[in-house]
C-alpha positions in Angstrom: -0.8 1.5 -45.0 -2.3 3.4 -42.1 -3.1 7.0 -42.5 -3.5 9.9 -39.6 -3.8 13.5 -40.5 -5.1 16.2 -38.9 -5.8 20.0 -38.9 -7.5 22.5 -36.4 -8.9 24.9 -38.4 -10.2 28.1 -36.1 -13.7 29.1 -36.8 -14.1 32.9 -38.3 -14.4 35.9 -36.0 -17.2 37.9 -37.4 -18.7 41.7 -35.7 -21.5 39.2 -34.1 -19.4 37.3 -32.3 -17.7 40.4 -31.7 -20.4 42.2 -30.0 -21.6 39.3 -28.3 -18.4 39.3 -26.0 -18.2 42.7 -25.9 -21.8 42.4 -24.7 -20.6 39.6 -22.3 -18.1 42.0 -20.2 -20.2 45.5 -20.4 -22.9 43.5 -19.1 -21.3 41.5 -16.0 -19.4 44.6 -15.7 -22.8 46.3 -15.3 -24.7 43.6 -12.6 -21.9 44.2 -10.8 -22.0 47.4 -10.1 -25.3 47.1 -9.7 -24.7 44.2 -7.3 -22.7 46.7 -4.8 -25.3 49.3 -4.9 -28.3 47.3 -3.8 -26.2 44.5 -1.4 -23.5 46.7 0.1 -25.3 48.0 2.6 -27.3 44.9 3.7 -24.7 42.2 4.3 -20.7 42.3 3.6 -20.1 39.0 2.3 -23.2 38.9 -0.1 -21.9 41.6 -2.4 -18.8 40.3 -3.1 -19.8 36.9 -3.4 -22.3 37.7 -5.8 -19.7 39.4 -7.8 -17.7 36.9 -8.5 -20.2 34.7 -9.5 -21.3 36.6 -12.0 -17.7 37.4 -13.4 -16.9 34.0 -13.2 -20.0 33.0 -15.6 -18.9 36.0 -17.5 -15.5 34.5 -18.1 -17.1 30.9 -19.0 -19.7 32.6 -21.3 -16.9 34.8 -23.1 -14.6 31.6 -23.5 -17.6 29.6 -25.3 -17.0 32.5 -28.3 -13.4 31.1 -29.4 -14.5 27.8 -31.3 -11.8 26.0 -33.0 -12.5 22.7 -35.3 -10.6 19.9 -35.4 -10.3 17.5 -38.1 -8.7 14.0 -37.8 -8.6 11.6 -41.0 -7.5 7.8 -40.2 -7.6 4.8 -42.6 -10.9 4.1 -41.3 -12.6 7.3 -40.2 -13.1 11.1 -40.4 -13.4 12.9 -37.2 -14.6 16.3 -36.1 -14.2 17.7 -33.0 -14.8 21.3 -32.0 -12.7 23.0 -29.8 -14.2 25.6 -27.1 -11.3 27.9 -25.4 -8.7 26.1 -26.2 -10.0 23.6 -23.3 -12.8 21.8 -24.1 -13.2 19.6 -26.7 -16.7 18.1 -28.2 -16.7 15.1 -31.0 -19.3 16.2 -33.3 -19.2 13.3 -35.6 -17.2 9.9 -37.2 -18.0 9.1 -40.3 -16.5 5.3 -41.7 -14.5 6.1 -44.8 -16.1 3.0 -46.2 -19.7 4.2 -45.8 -18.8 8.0 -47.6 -21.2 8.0 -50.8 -19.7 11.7 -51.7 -17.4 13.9 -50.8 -16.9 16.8 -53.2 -16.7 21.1 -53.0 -19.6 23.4 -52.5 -19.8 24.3 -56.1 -20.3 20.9 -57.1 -22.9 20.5 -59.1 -25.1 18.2 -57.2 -25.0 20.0 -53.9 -27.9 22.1 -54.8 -30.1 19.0 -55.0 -29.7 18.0 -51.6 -32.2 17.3 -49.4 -31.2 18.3 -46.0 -34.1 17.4 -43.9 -33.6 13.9 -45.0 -30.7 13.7 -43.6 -30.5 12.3 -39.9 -27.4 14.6 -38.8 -26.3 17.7 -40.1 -23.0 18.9 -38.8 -21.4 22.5 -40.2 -17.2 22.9 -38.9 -16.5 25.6 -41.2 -14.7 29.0 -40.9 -16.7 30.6 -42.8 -20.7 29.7 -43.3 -20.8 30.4 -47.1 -17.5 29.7 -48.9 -16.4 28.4 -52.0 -13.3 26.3 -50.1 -15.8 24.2 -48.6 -16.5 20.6 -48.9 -19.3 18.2 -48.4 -19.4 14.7 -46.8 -22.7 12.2 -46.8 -21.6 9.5 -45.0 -23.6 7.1 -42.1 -21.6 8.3 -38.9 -19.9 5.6 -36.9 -21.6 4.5 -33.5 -19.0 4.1 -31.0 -19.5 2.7 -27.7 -17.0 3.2 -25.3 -16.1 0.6 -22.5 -15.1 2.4 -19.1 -13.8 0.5 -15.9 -14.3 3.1 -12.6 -14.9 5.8 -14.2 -11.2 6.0 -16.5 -11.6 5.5 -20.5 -10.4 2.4 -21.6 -11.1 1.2 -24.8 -13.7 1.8 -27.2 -15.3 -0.5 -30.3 -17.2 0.8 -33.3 -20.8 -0.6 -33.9 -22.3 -0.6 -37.7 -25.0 1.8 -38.2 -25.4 4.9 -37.7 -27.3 7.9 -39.0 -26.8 9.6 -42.5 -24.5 12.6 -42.4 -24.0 15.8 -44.2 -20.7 17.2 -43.0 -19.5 20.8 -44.0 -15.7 20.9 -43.5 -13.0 23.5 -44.7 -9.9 21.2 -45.0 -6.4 22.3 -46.1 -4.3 19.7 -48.9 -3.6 17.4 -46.3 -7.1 16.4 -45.5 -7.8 16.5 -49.1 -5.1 14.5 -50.2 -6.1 12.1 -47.3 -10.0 12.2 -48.7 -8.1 12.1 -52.1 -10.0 8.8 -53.5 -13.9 10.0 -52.4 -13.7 13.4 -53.6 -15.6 14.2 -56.5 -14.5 17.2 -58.6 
């Protein structure tokens, strides 16, 4: 029986993130003003030009603040993606179902013994950093290698190996009832 679930799960908004794009538009808003007062005068295209450059890197920079994850669970593998602005999407890791040695909440009672330096990738989707509805995940990540012809995605084959994994996730009863048979309580 195949199995595909998945949930985007947006990461919290917390009064850094907050200030950091406030930061973002008081200071763009600020270079340019500053940029009319010093180029004005000089030459007529430089001011404006300069302007929009810097709102437009503004408008990237504030966009990088909205972070979504995505999780996808298959037969075979557990994906995470995240998700910047709604637009961009990044694969942070595959793990093989087959290769997870645990999978099991925070409070579990072994998580304390971990040894995160040992492990070869740490990857943390979480909404919140420090919460009790998290889960672990060691697994060894999948190595994919994808086959392109002219520059368009084709197909793609998964290589054995990989690096050990500790993956943070926040699922919701789907993913868990997905992870159902790793998940140590």
């Amino acid at each position: 029986m195949n199995t595909f679930v998945e949930s985007v799960v947006p990461r919290a908004r917390t009064g850094l993130v907050t200030f950091y794009k406030i930061a973002t538009i008081v200071g763009a808003a600020l270079l340019i003003i500053i940029c009319f007062v010093f180029f004005s005068s000089s030459r007529d295209f430089f001011a404006p030009l300069i302007s929009f450059l810097i709102g437009y890197l503004a408008y990237l920079l504030y966009g990088t603040f909205d972070v979504e994850y995505e999780y996808s669970v298959t037969h075979d593998y557990i994906e995470v993606s995240k998700i910047m602005s709604k637009r961009k999407r990044k694969t942070l890791v595959r793990i093989n179902m087959e290769d997870i040695s645990i999978a099991a909440p925070v409070t579990y009672k072994e998580h304390s013994t971990i040894n995160r330096r040992s492990m070869g990738k740490v990857v943390r989707a979480t909404v919140f950093k420090n919460d009790d509805d998290n889960y672990y995940i060691i697994g060894k990540t999948a190595q994919v290698d994808r086959i392109k012809a002219k520059g368009n995605y084709v197909s793609e084959r998964t290589l054995q190996g990989g690096k050990i994994c500790l993956l943070y996730i926040t699922p919701d009863d789907e993913i868990l009832d997905a992870l159902g048979i790793y998940i140590k309580s």
